[in-house]
N, C-alpha and C positions, 0 to 999 in steps of 0.2 A: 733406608737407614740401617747402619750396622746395628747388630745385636750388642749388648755389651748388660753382665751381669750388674743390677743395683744396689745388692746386697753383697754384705761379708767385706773383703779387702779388693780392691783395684787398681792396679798399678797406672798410673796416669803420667809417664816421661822419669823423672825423678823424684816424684809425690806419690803418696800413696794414699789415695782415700776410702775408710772405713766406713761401716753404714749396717748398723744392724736394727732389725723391731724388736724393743722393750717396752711396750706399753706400760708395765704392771711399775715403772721408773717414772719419775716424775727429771730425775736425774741423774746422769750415768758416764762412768770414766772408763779409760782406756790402760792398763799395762802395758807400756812399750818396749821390747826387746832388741836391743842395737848393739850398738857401743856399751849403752849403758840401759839399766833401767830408771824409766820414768813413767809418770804420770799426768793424766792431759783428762780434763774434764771436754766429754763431747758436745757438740751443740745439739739442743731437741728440737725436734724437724713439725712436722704436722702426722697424724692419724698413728703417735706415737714411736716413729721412727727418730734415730741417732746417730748425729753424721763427722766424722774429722777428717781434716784433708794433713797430713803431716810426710816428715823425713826419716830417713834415716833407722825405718824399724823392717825389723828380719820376721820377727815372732812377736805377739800379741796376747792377750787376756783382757776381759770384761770382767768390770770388777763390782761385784753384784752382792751385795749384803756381806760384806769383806772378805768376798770369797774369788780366788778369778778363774773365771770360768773359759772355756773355748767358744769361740764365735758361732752361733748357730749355722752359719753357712761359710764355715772354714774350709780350705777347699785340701787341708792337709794340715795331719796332725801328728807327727815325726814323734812323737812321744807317747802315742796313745791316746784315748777319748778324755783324762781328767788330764791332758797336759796343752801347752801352748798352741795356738794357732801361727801358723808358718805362711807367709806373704809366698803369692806363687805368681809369677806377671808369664803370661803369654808368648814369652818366647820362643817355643818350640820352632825348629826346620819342617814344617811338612813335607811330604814328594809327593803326595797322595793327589797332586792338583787334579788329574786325568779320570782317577775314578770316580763313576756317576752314581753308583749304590748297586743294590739288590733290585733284582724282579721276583718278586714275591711266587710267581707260579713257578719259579725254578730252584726255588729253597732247597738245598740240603745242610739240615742245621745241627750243630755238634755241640751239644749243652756239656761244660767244662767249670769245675771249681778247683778255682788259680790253686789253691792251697793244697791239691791232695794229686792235680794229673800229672807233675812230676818231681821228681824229686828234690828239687831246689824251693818247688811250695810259692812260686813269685811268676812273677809277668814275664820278666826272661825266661822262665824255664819255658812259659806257654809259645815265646818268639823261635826258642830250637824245634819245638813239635810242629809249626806251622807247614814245613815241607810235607811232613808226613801226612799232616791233615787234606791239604788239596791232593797227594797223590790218590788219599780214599773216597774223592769225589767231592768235599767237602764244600759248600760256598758260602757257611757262615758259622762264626761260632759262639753262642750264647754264655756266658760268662755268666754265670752265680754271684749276687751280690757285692760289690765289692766297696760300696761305702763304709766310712770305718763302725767298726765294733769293737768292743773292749776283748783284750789279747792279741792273741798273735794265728791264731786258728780258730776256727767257726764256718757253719754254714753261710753266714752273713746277713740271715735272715732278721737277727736282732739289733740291725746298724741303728747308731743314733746320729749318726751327722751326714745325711746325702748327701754335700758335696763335697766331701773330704772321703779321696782314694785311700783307701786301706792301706796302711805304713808297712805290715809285714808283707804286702804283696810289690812293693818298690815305690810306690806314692804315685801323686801326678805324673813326672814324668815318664817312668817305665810302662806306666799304662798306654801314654800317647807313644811311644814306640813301639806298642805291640800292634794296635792300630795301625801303624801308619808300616807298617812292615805286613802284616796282616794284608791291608790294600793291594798294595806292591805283589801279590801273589796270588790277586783277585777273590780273595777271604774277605767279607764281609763279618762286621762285630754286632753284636748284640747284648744291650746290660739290661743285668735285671735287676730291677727296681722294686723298693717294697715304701708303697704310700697308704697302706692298709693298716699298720701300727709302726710303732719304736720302741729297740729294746729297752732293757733295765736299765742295768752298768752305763754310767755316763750320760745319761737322756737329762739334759742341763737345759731343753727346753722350756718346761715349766716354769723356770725360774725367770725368762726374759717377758714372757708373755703369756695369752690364752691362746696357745698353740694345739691344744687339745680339745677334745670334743667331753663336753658332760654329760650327752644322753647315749652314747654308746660307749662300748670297749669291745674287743674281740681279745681270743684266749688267749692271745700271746702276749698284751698289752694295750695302752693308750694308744687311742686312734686320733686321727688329726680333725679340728674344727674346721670343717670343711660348710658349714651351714646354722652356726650362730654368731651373736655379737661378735665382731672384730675378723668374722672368717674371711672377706675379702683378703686381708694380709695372708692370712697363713694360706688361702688358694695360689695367692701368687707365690708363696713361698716355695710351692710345691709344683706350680704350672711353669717357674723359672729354672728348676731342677731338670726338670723335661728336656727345656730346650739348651739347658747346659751340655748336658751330655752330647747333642748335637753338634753343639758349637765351639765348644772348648778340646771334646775328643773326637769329633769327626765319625760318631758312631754312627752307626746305621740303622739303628732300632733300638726300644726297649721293649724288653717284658715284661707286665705289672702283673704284681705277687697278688692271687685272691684276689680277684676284685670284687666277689659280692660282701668281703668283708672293710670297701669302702663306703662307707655309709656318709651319704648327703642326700638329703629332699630340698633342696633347693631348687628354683625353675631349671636352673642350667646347673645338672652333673659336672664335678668335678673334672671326669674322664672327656666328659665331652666338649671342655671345655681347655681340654690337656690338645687332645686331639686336632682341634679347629687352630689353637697356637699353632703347631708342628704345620699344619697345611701352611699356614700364614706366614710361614719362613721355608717354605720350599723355592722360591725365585731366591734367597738370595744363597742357598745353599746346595742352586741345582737341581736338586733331587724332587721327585716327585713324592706322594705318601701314600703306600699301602696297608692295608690293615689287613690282618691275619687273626684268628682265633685260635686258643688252645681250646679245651673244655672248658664251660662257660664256668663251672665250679673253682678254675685255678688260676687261670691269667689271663689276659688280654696283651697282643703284640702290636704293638704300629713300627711298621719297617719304611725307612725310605729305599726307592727305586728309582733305574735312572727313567728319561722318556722313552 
């Protein structure tokens, strides 16, 4: 069975169907951006989910205490974190069919933030360096955060919206070109991901649901509900990010930020439960899955590899 994301916007032929969790809603409308703007009350689903199947819209807002807000799982936000959600459908040309991944015991890995390693600050500048990267032995390179945050420079450590590509660094598409050019020169990608908190500026979660946890916090902020009332949602919300990155950009790993600053006592760990997903889509993505360790104080890597 294909993968196919459940939340946020999906492009379905010429329909687009929407789908976010709002629990803390009893009832919830949608902002459409086309032609024109309009307004479309969604239908309410079960375990507090909200779904429309409509036409004709480019850009989007949830309209939340009459306020509208970006789609928690927007996958691009051309305006920044307090502005619209941008429909993104699947298009891409891959060439990448050939490549089978990384082999973990032959890593040489180049930790790179899109914003500062060259002077354009964006995913094209990192696509002119890639020659230079494999001629220094390179065979993957680890990419600093790049879900959006508010501005246009940051470490990316404080993003509020995972699956929405950082607009100052070119958005979805420039990303998946760097990828799929990256492949193409036997460069393996790697993103780093932070499931440990969300920043300040923009973090419009709270507003949809209990997306947070109330018995922890860590220094940087709100940490996700990973293990009371209502946390299966927000696990999946956070175990579909995972396999997003996999499956939309063809990556080859992520890095997760801190993890002993994930906190769940639940029977089944978050992480292990991230982990046992990614094996579970290695047949249809090819790849096999290896797991790698930084220092257990700062991250956890799971790379795919070929056989």
């Amino acid at each position: 069975m294909t993968w196919r994301l459940d939340i946020g916007a999906n492009c379905l032929g010429e329909e687009v169907k929407l789908r976010v969790w709002a629990p803390y809603h009893e009832r919830l409308s949608v902002v459409l951006y086309g032609n024109d703007r309009r307004v479309e009350e969604m239908e309410r689903e079960e375990r507090g989910y909200f779904s429309l199947v409509t036409k004709g819209v480019k850009r989007y807002t949830y309209l939340v205490k009459g306020k509208e807000l970006p789609d928690p799982a927007s996958r691009f936000q051309p305006e920044g974190v307090h502005g619209p959600s941008q429909v993104v459908c699947n298009e891409f040309h891959w060439e990448d069919k050939d490549w089978k991944g990384l082999d973990v015991n032959s890593l040489v890995i180049y930790e790179l933030h899109v914003g500062t390693f060259t002077e354009s600050g964006d995913f094209q500048g990192v696509i002119g360096k890639l020659d230079y990267l494999a001629d220094l032995g390179v065979t993957a390179v680890e990419l600093m955060p790049v879900s959006q945050f508010a501005g246009s420079r940051n470490w990316g450590y404080d993003g509020v919206l995972l699956y929405a590509v950082q607009n100052s660094y070119g958005g979805p598409e420039e990303l998946k070109k760097l990828v799929n050019e990256a492949h193409k020169r036997g460069i393996g990608v790697i993103v780093d991901v932070v499931y440990n908190h969300v920043g300040p500026e923009g973090n419009y979660l709270g507003e949809f649901g209990p997306y947070f946890s109330t018995r922890y916090r860590t220094p940087w902020g709100p940490t996700f509900n990973f293990d009371e009332a209502w946390s299966d949602e927000v696990r999946h919300y956070v175990v579909q990010n995972a396999l997003y990155w996999f499956h939309e950009y063809h990556v080859d790993g992520l890095r997760l930020d801190s993890v002993p600053n994930i906190f769940d006592m639940s029977s089944r760990h978050i992480l292990a439960e991230i982990a046992d997903e990614i094996r579970k889509a290695e047949d249809e993505l090819g790849k096999r899955q290896g797991i790698a360790r930084s220092p257990p104080t700062k991250s956890h890597v799971a790379v795919m590899r070929p056989e």
